[in-house]
C-alpha positions in Angstrom: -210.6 -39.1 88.2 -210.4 -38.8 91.7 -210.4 -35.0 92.6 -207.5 -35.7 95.5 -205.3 -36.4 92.5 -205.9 -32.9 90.5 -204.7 -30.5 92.7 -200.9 -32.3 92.6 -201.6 -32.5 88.6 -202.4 -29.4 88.3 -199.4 -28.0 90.7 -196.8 -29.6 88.6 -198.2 -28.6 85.1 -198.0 -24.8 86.2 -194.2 -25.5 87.3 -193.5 -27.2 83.9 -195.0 -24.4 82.0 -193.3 -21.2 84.3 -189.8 -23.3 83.8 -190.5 -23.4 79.5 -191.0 -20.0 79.7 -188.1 -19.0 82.0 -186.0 -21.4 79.8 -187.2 -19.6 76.7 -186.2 -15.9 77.6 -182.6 -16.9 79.3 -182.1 -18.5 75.2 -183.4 -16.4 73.3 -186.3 -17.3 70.7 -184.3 -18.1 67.4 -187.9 -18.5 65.7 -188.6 -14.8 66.3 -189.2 -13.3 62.5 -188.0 -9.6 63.9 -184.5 -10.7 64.7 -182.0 -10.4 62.9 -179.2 -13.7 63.6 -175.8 -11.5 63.0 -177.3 -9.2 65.9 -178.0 -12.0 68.5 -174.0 -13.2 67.6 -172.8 -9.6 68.3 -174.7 -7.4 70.9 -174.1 -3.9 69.9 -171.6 -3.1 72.8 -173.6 -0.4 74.7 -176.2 -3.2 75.5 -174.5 -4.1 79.1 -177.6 -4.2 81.0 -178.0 -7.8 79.4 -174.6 -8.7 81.4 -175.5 -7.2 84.4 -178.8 -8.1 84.4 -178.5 -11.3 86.6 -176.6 -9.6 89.2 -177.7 -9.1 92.1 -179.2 -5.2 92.4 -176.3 -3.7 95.0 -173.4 -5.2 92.9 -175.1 -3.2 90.2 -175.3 -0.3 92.0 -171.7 -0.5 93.1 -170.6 -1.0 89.7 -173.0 2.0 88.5 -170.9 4.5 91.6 -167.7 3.2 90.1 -168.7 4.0 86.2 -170.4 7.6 87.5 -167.0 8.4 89.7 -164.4 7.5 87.1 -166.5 9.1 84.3 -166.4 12.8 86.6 -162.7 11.9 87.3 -162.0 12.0 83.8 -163.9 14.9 82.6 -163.4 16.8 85.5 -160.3 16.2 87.6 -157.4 15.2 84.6 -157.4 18.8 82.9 -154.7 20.5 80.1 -151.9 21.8 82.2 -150.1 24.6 80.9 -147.6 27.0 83.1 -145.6 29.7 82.8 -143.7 31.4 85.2 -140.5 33.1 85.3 -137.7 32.9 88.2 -136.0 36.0 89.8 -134.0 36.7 92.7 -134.5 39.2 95.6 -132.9 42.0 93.5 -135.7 41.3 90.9 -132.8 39.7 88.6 -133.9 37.0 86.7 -132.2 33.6 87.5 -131.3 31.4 84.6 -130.5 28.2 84.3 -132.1 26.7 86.9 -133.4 23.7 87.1 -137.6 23.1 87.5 -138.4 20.0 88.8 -142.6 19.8 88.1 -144.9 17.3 90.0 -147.8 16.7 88.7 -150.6 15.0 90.0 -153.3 12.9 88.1 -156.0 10.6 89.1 -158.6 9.5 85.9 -160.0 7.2 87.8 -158.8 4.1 85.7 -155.1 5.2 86.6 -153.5 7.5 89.5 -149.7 8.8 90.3 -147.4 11.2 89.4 -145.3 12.4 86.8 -143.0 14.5 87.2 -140.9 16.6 84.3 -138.2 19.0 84.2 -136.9 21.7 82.4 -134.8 25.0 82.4 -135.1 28.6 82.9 -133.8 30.6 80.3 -131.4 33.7 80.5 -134.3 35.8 81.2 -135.7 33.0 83.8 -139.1 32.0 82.1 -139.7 28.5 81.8 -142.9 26.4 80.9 -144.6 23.3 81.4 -146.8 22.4 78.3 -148.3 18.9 77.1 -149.2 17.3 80.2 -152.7 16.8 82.2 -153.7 16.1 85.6 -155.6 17.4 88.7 -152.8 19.4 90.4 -149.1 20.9 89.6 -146.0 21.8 91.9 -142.7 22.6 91.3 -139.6 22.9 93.0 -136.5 25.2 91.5 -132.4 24.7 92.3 -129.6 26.7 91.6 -125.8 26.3 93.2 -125.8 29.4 95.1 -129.8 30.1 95.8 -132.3 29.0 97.7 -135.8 28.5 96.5 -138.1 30.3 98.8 -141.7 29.7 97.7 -144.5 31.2 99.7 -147.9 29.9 98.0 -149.2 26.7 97.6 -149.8 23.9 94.6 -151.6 25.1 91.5 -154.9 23.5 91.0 -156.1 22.5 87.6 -158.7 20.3 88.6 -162.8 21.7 87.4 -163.6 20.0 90.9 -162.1 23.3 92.6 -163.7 26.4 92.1 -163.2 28.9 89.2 -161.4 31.2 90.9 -159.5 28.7 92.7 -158.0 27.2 89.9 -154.8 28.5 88.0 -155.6 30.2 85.1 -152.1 30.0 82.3 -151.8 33.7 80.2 -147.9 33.6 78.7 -148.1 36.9 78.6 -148.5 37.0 82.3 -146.1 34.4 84.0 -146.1 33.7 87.8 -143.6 34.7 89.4 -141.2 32.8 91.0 -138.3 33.9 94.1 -135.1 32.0 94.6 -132.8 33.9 97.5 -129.2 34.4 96.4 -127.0 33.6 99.0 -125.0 35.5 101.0 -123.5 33.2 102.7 -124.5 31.7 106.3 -122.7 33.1 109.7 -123.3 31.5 112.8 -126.5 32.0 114.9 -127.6 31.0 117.8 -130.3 28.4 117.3 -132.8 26.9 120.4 -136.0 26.8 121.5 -138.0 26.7 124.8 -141.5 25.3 126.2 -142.5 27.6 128.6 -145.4 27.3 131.2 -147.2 30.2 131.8 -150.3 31.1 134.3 -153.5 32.5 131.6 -154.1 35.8 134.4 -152.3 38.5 132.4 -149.1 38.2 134.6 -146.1 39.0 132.5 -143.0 37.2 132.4 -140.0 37.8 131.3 -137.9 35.2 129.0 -134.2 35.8 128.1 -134.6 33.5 124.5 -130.7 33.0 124.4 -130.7 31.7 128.0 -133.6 29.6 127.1 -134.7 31.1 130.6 -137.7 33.1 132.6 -135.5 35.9 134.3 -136.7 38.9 137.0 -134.8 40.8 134.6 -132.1 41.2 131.5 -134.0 39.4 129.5 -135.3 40.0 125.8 -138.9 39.8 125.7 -141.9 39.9 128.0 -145.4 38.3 127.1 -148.9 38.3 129.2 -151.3 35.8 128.4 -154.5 36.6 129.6 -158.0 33.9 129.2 -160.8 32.9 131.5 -160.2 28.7 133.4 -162.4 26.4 133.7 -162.6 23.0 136.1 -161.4 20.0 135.1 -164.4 17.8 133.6 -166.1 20.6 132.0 -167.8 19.3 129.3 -168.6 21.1 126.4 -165.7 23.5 126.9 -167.0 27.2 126.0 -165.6 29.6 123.6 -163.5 31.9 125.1 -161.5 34.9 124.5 -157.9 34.6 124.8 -154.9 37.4 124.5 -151.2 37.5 124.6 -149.6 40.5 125.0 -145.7 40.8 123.6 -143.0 43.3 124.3 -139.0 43.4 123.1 -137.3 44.9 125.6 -135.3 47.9 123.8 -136.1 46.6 120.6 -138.8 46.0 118.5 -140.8 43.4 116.0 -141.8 43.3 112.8 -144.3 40.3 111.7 -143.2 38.6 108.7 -145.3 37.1 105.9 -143.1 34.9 104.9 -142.5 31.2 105.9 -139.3 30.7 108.7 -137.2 29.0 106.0 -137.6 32.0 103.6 -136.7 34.8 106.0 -133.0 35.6 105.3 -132.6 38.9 105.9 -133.9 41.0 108.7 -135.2 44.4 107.6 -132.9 47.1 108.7 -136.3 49.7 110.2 -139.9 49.4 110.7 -139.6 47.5 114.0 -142.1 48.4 116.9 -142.1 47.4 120.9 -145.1 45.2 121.1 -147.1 43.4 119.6 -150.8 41.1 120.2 -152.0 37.7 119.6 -156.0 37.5 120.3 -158.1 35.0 119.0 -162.2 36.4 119.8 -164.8 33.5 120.8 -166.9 35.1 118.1 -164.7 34.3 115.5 -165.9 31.4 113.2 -162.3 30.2 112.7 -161.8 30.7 116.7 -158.8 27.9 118.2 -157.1 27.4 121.3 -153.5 28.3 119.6 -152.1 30.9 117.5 -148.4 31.1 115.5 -146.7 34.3 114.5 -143.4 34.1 112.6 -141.3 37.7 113.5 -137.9 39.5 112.8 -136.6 41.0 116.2 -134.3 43.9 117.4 -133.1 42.8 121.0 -131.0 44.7 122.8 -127.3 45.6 121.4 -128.9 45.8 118.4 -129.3 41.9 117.6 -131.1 40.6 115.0 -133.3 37.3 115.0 -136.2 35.6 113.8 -138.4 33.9 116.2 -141.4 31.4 115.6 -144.1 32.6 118.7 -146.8 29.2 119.3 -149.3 30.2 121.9 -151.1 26.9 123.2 -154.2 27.7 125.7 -155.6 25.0 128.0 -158.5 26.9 129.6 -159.0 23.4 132.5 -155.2 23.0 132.9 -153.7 25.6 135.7 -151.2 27.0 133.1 -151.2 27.6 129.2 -147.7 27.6 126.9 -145.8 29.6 125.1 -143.2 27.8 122.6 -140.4 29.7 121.2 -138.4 28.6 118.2 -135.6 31.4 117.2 -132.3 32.0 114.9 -129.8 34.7 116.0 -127.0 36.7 114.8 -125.0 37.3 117.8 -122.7 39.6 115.4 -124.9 42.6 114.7 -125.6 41.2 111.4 -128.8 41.3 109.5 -128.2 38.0 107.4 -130.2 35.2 109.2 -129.2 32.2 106.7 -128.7 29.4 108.2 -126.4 26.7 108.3 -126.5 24.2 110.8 -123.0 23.6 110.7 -122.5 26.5 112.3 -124.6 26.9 114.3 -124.3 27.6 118.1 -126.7 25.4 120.6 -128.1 27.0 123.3 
């Protein structure tokens, strides 16, 4: 035979054999004297790789993230919840019969949302929230004639947080819980102010029912003190920053709780001044620091004022926003009711 015509032969036998042998493995060899015939009809399930197999490699790897993450949501993230806490009041009463209203948050990664169930405090104010799992719970608590005044955040379930971050349940040691029992609300003098103020330690003076800067008769006088830059400075350093804060025949006392729960102002313990300083060493350092405060202004007035100091080291002036509730009476009760509030 002519040798021009092997080559071509030759070319086409090796296809024919490589597309036999392809053909083969994709069916299966039903002569094979190992195999069993009932386990070709039914895989045992865990054999997926023969399904996935064909696919191309990064749909495989996608679907191999997917199995990996829901597999840690579920072992990890949807926990037992159990809680127990108990309700008082700020005479360290308990409060029964109030209602719990729980929120609890869940994410298995095959299903995500919340559910949320309810129960009642007894007549010593314990309640309990039992039978349920999920990543995260919250709660909120209502009673005619209280307000709920929580001061910490969700509780954390989830083994993706750290041990000690995560709430550990002991009945025998329940959280506890305050709800305010109302006095009832007078009417306060509610406003707030923006107020520019030049970063070289110059004090100014700010009448907070006025809503004003005044030369004088007003009720507090704050210095803000921080190095300027020029415009187009680029990185913008660290810098130290301090506001100095005085009542005028008064005094503060810095409050721990949120604005919403501060009810009462305390009746002593108030001092003249007080500082806001943020250190460029600090790892945490910002351009703006909050304070939430009672006050003792003059005639013996009590408030509570929010304090926002906003630094802009290029600009030629920083801020200081104040927020504030007064009782123009003399009275230390600082609940609130806009209805009757005064505007100013």
């Amino acid at each position: 035979m002519n040798r021009k015509y092997l080559i071509p032969i030759a070319g086409c036998l090796v296809v024919a054999v490589a597309i036999a042998w392809r053909c083969k493995i994709a069916t299966g060899d039903q002569s094979h004297p190992m195999v069993d015939a009932s386990a070709r009809a039914a895989p045992h399930p865990s054999a997926v790789p023969t399904t996935t197999a064909a696919l191309p490699a990064s749909i495989q790897v996608d679907r191999s993230k997917r199995e990996m993450m829901r597999d840690v949501l579920t072992n990890l993230n949807h926990q037992p919840i159990e809680f127990y806490g108990r309700v008082i009041d700020q005479y360290d009463m308990p409060v029964g019969d109030a209602e719990v209203d729980g929120q609890i948050i869940y994410n298995t990664g095959a299903a995500a949302g919340v559910e949320k169930p309810t129960t009642v405090t007894d007549a010593n104010g314990y309640f309990q929230f039992e039978g349920f799992s999920g990543r995260t719970l919250d709660f909120t608590v209502t009673k005619p004639g209280y307000q709920f005044t929580p001061e910490g955040d969700a509780f954390d379930y989830t083994r993706l947080k750290s041990e000690e971050k995560r709430h550990h349940p002991d009945p025998k040691n329940p959280v506890v819980v305050r709800m305010w029992k109302l006095q009832g609300a007078e009417t306060l003098v509610h406003g707030g102010k923006v107020i520019r103020i030049v970063p070289d330690g110059t004090p100014v003076e700010i009448d907070f029912q006025a809503r004003k800067i005044v030369k004088s008769g007003g009720d507090l006088i704050i210095a803000l003190e921080h190095p300027r830059y020029p415009r187009g400075t680029l990185p913008v350093p660290r810098y130290d920053w301090v506001a100095d804060i005085k009542i005028i025949n008064g005094g503060f006392i810095e409050a721990t709780q949120r604005i919403d729960n501060m009810l009462l102002a305390p009746e002593e313990g108030y001092v003249p001044s007080l500082r806001m300083s943020m250190p460029a060493s600090r790892q945490d350092w910002t351009t703006n620091g909050t304070k939430n405060v009672y006050a003792k202004t003059r005639g013996n007035v009590y408030s509570k004022l929010v304090i926002n100091i906003e630094c802009s080291a290029m600009e030629d002036t920083s801020y200081v926003q104040l927020t504030w509730w007064v009782n123009p009476s003399g009275s230390r009760n600082l609940e609130y009711d806009p209805a009757k509030q005064v505007k100013k």
